[in-house]
One Martini backbone bead per residue (centre of mass of N, CA, C, O) as a GRO file, in nm:
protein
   78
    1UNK     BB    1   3.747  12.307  -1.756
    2UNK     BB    2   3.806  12.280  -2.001
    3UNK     BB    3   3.717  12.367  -2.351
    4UNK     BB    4   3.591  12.141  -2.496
    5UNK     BB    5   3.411  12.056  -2.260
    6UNK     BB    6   3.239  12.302  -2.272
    7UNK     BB    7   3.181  12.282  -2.578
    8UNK     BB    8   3.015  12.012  -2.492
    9UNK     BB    9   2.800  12.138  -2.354
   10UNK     BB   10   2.641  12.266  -2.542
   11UNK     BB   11   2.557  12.087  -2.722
   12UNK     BB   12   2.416  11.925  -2.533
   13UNK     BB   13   2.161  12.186  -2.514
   14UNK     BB   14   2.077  12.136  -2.788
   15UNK     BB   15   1.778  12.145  -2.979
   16UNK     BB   16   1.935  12.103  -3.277
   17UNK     BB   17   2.199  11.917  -3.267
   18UNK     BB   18   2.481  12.056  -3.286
   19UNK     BB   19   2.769  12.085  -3.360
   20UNK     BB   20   3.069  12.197  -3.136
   21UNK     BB   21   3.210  12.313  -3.417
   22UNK     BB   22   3.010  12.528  -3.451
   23UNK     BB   23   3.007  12.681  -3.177
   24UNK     BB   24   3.312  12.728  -3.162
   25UNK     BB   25   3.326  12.905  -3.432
   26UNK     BB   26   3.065  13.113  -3.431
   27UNK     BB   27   2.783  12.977  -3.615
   28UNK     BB   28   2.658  12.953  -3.293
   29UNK     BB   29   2.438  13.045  -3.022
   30UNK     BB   30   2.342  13.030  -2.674
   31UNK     BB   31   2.008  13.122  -2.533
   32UNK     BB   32   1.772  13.335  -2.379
   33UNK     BB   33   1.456  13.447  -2.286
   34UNK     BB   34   1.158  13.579  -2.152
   35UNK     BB   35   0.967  13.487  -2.442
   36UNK     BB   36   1.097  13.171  -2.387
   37UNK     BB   37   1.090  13.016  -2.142
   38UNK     BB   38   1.294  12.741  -2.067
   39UNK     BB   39   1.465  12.813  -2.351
   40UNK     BB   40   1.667  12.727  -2.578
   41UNK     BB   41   1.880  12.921  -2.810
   42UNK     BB   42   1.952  12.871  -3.141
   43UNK     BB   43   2.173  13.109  -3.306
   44UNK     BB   44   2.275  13.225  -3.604
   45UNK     BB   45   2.465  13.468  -3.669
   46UNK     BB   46   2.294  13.612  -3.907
   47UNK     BB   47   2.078  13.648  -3.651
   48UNK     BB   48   1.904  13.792  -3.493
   49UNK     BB   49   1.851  13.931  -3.169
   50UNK     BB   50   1.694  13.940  -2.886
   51UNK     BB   51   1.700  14.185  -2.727
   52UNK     BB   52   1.692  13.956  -2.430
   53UNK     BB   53   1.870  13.836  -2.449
   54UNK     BB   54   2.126  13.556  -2.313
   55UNK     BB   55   2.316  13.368  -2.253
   56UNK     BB   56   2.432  13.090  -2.117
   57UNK     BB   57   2.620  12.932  -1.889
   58UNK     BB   58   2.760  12.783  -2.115
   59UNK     BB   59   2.836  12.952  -2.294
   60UNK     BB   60   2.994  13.170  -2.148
   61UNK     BB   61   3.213  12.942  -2.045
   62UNK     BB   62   3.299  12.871  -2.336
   63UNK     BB   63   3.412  13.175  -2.413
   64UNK     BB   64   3.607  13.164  -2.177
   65UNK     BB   65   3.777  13.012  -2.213
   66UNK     BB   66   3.892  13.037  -2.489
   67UNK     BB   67   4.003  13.303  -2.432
   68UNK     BB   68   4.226  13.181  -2.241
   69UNK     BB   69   4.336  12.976  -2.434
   70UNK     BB   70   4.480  13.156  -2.597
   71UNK     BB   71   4.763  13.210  -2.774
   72UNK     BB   72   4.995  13.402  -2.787
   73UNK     BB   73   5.161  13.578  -2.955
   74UNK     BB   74   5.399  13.705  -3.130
   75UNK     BB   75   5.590  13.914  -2.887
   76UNK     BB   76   5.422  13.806  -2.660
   77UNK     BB   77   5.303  13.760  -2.355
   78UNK     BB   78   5.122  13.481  -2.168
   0.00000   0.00000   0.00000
């Protein structure tokens, strides 16, 4: 799955219907909490996470891509 792709399955899975650019950008970020059962967090950078916070498996997915997808810097292997 592209990195695109990953990030659009987050939008997908929001609550607020906040836009995949907003969340690619890491301005929200989406998980999970036993006080919350059921239900996704969709949460601004700003905001303290619950203490039992977990990512979503599409936001955990969708961070790993994009790390991988990173190009190296210059002067660096890719």
């Amino acid at each position: 799955m592209p990195h695109e792709e990953a990030w659009q399955a987050v939008a997908q899975e929001c609550p607020r219907r906040i836009l995949a650019a907003l969340h690619r950008s890491g301005e929200y970020r989406h998980g999970t909490s036993p006080r919350f059962p059921g239900n996704v967090l969709c949460c601004h950078r700003d905001t303290p996470l619950p203490q039992d916070w977990t990512p979503t498996p599409a936001q955990a997915r969708a961070e790993e891509m994009s790390r991988s997808a990173r190009p190296a810097l210059p002067g660096q292997c890719g």
